[in-house]
mmCIF file as Biopython writes it, N, C-alpha, C and O atoms, coordinates in Angstrom:
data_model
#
loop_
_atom_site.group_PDB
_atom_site.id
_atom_site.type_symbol
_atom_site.label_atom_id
_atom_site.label_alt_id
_atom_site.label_comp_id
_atom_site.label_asym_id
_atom_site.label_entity_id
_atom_site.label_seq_id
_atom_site.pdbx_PDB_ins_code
_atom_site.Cartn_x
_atom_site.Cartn_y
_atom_site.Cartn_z
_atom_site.occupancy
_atom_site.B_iso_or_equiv
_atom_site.auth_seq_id
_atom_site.auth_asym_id
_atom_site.pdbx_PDB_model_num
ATOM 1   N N  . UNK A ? 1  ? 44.384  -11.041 14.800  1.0 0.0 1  A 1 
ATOM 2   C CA . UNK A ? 1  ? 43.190  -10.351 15.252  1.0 0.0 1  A 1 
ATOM 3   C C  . UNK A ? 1  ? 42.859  -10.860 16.655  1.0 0.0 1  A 1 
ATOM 4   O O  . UNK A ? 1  ? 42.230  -11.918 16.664  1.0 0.0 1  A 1 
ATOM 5   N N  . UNK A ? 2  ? 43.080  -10.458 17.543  1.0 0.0 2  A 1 
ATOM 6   C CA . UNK A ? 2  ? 42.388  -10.558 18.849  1.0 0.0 2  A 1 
ATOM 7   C C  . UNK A ? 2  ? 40.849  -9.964  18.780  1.0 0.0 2  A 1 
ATOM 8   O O  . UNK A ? 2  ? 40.330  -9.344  17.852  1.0 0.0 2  A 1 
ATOM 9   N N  . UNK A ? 3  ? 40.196  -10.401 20.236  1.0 0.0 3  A 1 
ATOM 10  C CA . UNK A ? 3  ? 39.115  -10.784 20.577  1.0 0.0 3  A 1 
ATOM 11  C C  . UNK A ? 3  ? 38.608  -9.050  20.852  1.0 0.0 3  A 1 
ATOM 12  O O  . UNK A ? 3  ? 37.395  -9.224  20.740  1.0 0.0 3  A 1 
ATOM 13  N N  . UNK A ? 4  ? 38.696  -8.195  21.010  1.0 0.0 4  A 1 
ATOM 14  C CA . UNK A ? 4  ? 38.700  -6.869  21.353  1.0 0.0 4  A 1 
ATOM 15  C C  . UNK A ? 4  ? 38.444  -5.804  19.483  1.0 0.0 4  A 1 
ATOM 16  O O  . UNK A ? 4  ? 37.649  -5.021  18.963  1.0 0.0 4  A 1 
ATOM 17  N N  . UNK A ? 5  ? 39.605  -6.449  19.203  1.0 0.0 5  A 1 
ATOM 18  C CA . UNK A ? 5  ? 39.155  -5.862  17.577  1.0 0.0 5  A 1 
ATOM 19  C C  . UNK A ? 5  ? 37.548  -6.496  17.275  1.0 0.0 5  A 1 
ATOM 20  O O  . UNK A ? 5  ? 36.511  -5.850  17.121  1.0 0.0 5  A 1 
ATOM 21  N N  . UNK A ? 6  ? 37.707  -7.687  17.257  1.0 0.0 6  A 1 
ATOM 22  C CA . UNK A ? 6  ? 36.608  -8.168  17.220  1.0 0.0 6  A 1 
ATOM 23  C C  . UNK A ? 6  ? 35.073  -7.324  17.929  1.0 0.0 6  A 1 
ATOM 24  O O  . UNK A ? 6  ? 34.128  -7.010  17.206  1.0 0.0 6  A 1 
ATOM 25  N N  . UNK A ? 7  ? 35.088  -7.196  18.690  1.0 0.0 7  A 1 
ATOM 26  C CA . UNK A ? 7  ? 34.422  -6.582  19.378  1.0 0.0 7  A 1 
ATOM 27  C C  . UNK A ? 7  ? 33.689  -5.516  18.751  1.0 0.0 7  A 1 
ATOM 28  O O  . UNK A ? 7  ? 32.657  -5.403  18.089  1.0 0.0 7  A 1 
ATOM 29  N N  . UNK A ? 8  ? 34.745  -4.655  19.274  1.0 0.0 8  A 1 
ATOM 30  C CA . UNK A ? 8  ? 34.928  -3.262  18.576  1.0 0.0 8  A 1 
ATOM 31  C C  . UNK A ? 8  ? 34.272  -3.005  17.479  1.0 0.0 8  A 1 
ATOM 32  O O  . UNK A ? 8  ? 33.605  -1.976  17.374  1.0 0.0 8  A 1 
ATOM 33  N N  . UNK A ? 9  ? 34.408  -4.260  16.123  1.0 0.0 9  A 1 
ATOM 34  C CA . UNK A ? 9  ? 33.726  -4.175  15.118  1.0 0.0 9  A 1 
ATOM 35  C C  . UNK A ? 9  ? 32.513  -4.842  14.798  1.0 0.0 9  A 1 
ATOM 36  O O  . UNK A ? 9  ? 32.156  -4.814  13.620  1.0 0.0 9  A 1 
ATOM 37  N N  . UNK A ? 10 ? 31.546  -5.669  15.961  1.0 0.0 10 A 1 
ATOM 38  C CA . UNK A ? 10 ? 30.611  -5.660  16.049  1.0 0.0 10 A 1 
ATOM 39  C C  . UNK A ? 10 ? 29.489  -4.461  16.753  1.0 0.0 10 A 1 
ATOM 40  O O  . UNK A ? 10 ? 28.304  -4.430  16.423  1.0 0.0 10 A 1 
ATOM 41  N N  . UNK A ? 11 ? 30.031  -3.616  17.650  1.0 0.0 11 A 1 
ATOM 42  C CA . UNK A ? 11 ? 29.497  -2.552  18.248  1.0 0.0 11 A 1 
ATOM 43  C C  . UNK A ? 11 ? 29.247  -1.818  17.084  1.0 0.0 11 A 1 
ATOM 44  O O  . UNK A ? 11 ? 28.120  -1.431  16.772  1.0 0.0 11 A 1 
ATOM 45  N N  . UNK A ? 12 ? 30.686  -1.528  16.158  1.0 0.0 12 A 1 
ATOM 46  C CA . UNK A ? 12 ? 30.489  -0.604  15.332  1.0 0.0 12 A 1 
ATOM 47  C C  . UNK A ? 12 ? 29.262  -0.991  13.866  1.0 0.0 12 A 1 
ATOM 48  O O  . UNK A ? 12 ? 28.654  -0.135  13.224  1.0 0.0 12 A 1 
ATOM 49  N N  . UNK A ? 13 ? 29.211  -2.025  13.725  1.0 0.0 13 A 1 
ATOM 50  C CA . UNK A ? 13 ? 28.664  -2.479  13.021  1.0 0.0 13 A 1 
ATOM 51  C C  . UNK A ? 13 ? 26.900  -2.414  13.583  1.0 0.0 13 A 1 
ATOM 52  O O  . UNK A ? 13 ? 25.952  -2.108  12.860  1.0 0.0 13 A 1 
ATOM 53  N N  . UNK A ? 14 ? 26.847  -2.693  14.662  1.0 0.0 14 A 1 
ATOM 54  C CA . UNK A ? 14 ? 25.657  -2.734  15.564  1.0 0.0 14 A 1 
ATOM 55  C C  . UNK A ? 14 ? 24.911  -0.713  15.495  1.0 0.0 14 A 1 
ATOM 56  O O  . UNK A ? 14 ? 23.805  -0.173  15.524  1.0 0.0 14 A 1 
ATOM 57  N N  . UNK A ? 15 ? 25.894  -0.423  15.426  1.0 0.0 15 A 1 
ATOM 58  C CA . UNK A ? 15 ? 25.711  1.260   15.671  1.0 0.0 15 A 1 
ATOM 59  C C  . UNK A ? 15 ? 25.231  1.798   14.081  1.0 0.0 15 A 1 
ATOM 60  O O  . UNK A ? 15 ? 24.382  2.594   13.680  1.0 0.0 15 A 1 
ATOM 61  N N  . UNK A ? 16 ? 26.172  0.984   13.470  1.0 0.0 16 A 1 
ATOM 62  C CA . UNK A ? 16 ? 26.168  1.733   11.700  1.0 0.0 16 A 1 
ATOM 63  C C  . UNK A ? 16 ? 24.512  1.407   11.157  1.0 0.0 16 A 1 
ATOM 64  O O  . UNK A ? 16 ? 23.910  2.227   10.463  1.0 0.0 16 A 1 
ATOM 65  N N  . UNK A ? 17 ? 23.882  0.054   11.599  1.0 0.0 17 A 1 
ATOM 66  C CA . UNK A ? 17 ? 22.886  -0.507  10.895  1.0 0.0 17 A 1 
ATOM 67  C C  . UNK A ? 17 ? 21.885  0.347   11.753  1.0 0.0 17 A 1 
ATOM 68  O O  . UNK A ? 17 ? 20.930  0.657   11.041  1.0 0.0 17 A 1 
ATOM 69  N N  . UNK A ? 18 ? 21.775  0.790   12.908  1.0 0.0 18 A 1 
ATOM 70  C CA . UNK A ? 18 ? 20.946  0.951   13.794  1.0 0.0 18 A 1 
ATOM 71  C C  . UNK A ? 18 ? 20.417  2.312   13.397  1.0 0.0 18 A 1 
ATOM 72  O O  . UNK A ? 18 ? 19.244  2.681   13.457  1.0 0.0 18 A 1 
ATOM 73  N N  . UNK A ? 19 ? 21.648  3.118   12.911  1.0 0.0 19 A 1 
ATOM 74  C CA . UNK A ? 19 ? 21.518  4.712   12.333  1.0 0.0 19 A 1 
ATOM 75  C C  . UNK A ? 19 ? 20.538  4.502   10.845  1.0 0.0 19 A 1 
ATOM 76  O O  . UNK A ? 19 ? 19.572  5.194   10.524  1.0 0.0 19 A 1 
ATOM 77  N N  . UNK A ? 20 ? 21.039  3.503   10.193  1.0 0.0 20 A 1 
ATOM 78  C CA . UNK A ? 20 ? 20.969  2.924   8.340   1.0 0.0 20 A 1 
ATOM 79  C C  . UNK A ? 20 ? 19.125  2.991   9.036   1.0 0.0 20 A 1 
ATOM 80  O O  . UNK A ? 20 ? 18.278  3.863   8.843   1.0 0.0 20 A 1 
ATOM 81  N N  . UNK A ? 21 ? 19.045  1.955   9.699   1.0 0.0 21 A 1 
ATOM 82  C CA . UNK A ? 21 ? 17.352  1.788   9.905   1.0 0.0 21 A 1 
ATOM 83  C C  . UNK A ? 21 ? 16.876  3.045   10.435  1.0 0.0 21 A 1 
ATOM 84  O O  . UNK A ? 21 ? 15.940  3.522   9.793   1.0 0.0 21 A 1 
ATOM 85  N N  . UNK A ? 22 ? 17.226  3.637   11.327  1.0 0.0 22 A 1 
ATOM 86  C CA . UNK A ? 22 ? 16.207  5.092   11.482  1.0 0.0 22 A 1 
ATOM 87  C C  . UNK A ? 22 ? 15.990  5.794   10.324  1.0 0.0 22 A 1 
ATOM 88  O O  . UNK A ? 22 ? 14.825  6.054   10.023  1.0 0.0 22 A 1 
ATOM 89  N N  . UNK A ? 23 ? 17.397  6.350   9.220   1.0 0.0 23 A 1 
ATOM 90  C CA . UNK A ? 23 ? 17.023  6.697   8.390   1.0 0.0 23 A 1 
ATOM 91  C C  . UNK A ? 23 ? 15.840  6.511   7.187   1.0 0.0 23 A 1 
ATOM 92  O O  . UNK A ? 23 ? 15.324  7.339   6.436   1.0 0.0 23 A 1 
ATOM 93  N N  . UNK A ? 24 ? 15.632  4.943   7.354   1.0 0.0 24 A 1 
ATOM 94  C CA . UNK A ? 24 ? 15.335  4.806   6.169   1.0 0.0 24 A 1 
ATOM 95  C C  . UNK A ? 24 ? 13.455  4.308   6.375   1.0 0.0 24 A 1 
ATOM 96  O O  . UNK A ? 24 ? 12.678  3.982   5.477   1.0 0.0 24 A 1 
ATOM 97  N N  . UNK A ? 25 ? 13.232  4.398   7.614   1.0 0.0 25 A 1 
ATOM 98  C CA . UNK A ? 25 ? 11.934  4.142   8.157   1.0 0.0 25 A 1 
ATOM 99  C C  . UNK A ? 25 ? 11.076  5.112   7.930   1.0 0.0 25 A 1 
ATOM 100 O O  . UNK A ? 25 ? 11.546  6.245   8.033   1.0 0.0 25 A 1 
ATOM 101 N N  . UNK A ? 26 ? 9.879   5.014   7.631   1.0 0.0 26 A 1 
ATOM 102 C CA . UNK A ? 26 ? 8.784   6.167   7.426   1.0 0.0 26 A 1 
ATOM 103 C C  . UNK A ? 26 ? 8.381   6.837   8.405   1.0 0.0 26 A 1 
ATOM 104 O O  . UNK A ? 26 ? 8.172   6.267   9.476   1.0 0.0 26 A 1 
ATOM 105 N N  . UNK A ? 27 ? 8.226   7.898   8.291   1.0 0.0 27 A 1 
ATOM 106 C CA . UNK A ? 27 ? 7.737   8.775   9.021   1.0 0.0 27 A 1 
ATOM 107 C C  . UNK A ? 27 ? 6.070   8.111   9.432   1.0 0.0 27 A 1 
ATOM 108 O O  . UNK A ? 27 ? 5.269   7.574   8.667   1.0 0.0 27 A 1 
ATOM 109 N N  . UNK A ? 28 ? 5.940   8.388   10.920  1.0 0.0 28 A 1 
ATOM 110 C CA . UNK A ? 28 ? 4.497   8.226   11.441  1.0 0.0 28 A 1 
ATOM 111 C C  . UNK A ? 28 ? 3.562   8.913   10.634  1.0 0.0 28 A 1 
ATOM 112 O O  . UNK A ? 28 ? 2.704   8.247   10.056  1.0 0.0 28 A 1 
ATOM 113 N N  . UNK A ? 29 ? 3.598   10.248  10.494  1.0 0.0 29 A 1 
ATOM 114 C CA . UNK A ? 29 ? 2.881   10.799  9.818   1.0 0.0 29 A 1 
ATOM 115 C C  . UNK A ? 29 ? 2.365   10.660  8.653   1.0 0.0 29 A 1 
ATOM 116 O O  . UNK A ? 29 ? 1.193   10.871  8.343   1.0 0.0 29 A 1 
ATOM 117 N N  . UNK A ? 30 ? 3.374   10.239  7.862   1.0 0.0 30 A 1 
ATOM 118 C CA . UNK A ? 30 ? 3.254   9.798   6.281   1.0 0.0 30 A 1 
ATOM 119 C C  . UNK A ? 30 ? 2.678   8.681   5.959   1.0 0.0 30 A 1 
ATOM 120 O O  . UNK A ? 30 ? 2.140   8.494   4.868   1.0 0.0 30 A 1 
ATOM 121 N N  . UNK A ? 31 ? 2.770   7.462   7.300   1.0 0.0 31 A 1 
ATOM 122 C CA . UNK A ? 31 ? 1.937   6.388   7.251   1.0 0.0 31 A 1 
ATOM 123 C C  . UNK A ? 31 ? 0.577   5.899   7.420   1.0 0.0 31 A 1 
ATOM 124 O O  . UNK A ? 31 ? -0.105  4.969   6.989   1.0 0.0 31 A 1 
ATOM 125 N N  . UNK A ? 32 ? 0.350   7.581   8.776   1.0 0.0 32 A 1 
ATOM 126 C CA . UNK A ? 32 ? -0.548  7.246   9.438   1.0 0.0 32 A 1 
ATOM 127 C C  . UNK A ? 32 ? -1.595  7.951   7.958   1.0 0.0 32 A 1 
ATOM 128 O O  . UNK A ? 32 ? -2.801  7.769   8.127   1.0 0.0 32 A 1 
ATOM 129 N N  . UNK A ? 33 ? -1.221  8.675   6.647   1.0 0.0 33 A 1 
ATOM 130 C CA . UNK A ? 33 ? -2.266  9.287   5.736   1.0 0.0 33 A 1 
ATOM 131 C C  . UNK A ? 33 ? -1.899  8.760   4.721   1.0 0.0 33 A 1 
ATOM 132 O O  . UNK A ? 33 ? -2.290  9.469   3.794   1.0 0.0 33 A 1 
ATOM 133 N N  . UNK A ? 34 ? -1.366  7.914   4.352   1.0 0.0 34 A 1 
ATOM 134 C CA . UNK A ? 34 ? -1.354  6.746   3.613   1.0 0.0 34 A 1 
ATOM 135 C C  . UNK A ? 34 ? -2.319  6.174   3.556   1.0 0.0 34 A 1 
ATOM 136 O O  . UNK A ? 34 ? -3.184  6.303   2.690   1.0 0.0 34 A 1 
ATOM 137 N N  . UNK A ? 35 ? -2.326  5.235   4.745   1.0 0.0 35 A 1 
ATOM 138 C CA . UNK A ? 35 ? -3.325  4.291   5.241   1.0 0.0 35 A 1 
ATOM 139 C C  . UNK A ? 35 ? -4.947  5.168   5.096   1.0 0.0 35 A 1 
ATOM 140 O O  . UNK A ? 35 ? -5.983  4.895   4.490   1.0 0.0 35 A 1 
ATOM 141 N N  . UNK A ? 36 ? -4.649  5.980   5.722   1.0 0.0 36 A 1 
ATOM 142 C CA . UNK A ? 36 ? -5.893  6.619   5.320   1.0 0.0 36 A 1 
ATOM 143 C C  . UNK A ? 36 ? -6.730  6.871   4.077   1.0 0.0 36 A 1 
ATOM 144 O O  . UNK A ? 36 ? -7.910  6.563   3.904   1.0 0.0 36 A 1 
ATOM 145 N N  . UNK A ? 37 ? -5.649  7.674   2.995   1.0 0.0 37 A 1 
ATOM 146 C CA . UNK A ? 37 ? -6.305  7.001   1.706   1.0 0.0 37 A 1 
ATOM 147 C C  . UNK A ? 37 ? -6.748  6.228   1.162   1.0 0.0 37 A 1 
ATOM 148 O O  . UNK A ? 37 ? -7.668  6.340   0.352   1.0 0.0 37 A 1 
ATOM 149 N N  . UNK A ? 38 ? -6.122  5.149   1.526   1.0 0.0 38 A 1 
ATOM 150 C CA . UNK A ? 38 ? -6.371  4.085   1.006   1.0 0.0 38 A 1 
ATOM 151 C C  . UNK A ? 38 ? -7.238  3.512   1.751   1.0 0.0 38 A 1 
ATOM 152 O O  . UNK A ? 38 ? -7.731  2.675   0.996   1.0 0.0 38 A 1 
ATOM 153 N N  . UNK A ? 39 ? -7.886  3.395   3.023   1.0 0.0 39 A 1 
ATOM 154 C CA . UNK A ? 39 ? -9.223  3.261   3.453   1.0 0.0 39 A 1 
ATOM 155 C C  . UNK A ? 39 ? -10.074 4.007   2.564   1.0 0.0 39 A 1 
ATOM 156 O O  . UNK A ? 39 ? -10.956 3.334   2.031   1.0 0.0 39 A 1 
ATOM 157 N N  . UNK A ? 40 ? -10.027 5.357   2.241   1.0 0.0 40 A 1 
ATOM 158 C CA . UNK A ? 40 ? -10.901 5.673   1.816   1.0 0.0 40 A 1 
ATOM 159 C C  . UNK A ? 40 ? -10.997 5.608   0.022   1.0 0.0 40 A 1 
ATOM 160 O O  . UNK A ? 40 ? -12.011 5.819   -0.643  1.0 0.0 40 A 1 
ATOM 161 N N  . UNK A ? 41 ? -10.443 5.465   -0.186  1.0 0.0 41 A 1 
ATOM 162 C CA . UNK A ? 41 ? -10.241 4.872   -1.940  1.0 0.0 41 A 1 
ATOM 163 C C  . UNK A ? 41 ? -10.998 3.471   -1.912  1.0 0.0 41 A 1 
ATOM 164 O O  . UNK A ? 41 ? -11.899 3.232   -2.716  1.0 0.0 41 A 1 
ATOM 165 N N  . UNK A ? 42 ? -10.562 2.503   -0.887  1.0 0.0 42 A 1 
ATOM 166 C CA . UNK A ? 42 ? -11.324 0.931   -0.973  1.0 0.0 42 A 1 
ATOM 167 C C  . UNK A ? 42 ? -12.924 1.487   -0.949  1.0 0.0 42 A 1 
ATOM 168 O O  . UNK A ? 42 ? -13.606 1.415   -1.972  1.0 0.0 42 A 1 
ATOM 169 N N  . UNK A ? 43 ? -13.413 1.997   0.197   1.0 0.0 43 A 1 
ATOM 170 C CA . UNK A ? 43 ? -14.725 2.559   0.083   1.0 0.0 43 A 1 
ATOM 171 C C  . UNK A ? 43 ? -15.221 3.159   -0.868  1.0 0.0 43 A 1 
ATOM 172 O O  . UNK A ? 43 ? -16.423 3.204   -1.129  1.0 0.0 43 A 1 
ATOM 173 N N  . UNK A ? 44 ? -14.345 3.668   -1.464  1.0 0.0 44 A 1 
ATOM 174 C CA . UNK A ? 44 ? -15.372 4.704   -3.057  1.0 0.0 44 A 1 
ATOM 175 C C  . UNK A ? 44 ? -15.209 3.476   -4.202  1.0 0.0 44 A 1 
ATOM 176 O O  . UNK A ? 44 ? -15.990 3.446   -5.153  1.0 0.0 44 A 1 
ATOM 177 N N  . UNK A ? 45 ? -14.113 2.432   -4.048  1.0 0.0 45 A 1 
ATOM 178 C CA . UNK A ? 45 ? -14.520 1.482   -5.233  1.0 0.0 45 A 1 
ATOM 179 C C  . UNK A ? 45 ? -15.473 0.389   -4.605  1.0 0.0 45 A 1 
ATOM 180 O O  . UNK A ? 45 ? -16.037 -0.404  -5.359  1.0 0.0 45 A 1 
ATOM 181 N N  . UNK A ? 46 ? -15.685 0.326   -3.083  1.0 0.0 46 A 1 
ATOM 182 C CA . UNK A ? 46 ? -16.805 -0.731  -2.604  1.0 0.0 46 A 1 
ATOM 183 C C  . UNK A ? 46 ? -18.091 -0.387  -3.153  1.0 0.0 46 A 1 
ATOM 184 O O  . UNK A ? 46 ? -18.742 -1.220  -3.783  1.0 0.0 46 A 1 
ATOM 185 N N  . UNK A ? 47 ? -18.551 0.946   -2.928  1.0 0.0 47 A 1 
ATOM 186 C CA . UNK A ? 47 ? -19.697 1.997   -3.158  1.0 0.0 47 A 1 
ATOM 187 C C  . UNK A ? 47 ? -19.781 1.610   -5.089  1.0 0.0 47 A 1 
ATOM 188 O O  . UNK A ? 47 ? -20.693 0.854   -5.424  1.0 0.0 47 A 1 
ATOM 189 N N  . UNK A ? 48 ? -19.093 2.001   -5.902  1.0 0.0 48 A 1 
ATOM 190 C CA . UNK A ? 48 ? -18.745 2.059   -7.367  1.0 0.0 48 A 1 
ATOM 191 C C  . UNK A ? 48 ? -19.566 0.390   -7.347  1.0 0.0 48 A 1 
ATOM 192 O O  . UNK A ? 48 ? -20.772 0.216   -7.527  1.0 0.0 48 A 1 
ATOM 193 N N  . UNK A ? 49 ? -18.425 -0.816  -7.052  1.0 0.0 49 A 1 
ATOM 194 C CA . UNK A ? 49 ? -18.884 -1.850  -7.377  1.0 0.0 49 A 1 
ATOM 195 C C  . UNK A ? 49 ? -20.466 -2.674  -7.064  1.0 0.0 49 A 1 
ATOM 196 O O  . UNK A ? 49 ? -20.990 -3.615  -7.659  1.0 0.0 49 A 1 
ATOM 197 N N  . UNK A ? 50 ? -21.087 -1.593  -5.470  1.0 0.0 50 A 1 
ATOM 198 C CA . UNK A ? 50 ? -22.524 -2.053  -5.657  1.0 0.0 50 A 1 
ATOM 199 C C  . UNK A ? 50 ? -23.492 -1.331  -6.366  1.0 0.0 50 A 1 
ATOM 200 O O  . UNK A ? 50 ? -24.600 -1.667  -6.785  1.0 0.0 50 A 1 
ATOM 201 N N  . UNK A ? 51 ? -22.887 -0.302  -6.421  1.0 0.0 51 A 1 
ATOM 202 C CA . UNK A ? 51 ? -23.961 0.332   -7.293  1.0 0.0 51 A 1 
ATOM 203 C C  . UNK A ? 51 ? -23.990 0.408   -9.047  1.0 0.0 51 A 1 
ATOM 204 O O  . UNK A ? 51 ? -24.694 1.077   -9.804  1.0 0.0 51 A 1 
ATOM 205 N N  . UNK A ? 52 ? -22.890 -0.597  -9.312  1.0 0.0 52 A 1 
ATOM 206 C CA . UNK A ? 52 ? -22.677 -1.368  -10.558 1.0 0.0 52 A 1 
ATOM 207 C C  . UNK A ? 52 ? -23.848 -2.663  -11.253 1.0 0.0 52 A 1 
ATOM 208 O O  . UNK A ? 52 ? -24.562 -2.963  -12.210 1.0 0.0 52 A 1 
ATOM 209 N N  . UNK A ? 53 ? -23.215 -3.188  -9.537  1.0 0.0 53 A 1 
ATOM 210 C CA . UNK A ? 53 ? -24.504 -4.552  -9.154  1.0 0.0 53 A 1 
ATOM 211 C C  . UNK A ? 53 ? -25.521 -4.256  -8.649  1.0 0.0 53 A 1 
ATOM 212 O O  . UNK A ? 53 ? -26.316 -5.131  -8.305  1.0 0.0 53 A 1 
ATOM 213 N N  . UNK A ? 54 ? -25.762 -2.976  -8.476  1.0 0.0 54 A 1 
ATOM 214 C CA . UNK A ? 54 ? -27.344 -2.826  -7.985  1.0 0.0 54 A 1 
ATOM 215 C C  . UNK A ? 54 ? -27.402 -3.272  -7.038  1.0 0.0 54 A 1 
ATOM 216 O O  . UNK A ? 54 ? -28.206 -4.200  -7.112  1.0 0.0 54 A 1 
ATOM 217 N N  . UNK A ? 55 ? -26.804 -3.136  -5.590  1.0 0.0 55 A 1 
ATOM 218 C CA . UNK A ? 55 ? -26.788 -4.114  -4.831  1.0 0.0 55 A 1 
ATOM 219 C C  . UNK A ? 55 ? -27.481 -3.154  -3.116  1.0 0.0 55 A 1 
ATOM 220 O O  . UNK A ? 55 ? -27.623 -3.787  -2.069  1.0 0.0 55 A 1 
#
């Protein structure tokens, strides 16, 4: 094995993972209303729990 194969199969390797991670990353969109729910879900059980405690 020379130094060139070598190479070669770190680029390729560098290229294969780089594609693997775009795929498998969330969409902005899907995150950005995620998050959102779930802001607003914490607030309806914040609201629930004072008005449990009378607070």
């Amino acid at each position: 094995m020379n130094k060139m194969d070598f190479i070669k199969g770190v680029g390729l390797g560098m290229v294969a993972g780089a594609a693997v991670s775009m795929m498998c990353t969330p969409k902005k969109k899907h995150a950005k209303t995620t998050a959102g729910k779930m802001i607003k879900t914490a607030g309806r059980i914040l609201n629930d729990v004072q008005d449990t405690m009378c607070l």
